[in-house]
N, C-alpha and C positions, 0 to 999 in steps of 0.2 A: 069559316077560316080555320078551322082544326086540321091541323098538322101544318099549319104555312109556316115559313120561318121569316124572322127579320133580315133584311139584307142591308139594307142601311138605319140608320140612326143619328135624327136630331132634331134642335130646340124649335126649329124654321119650319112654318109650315112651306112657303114656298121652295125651298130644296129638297122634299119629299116630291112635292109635286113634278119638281124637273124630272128626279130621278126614276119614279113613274112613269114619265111620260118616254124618258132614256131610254126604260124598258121595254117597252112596248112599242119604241120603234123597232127593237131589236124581237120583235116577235113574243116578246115573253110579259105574259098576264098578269099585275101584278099590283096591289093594292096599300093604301095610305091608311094605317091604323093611327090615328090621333090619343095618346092617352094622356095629353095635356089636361090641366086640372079646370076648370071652364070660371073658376073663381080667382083661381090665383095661376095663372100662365107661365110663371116663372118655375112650376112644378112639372116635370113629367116630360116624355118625351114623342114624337111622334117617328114612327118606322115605318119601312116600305115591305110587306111584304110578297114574297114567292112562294111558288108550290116546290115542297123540296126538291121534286125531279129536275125543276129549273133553278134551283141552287148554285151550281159550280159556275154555269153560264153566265149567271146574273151577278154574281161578287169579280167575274172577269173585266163584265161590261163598268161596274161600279168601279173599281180599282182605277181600272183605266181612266174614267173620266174627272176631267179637272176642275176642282168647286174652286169660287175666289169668294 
């Protein structure tokens, strides 16, 4: 995962996984780094990420879609 960037960010794991899965409907590859603390879960957060080339595309597709 050297050079991916984060494209989302948060406490949930299952709203990574949407936003994942968001992705790659939309064609673009893209991966759930968990850096949640596995002792105390209240620490740390988990990100979805992209390969920078798929960057601008995938903070379009994110922006655009609506979390409740």
């Amino acid at each position: 995962m050297e050079n991916w960037t984060s494209v989302f960010n948060t406490e949930t794991l299952y709203q990574a996984e949407w936003v994942k899965s968001l992705l790659e409907d939309h064609g673009i590859h893209a991966v759930v780094l968990n850096q949640k603390d596995s002792s105390y879960t209240t620490f740390g957060e988990i990100h979805v990420m992209v390969s920078p080339p798929d960057l601008p595309e995938a903070q379009k597709i994110v922006n655009a879609a609506e979390f409740e």
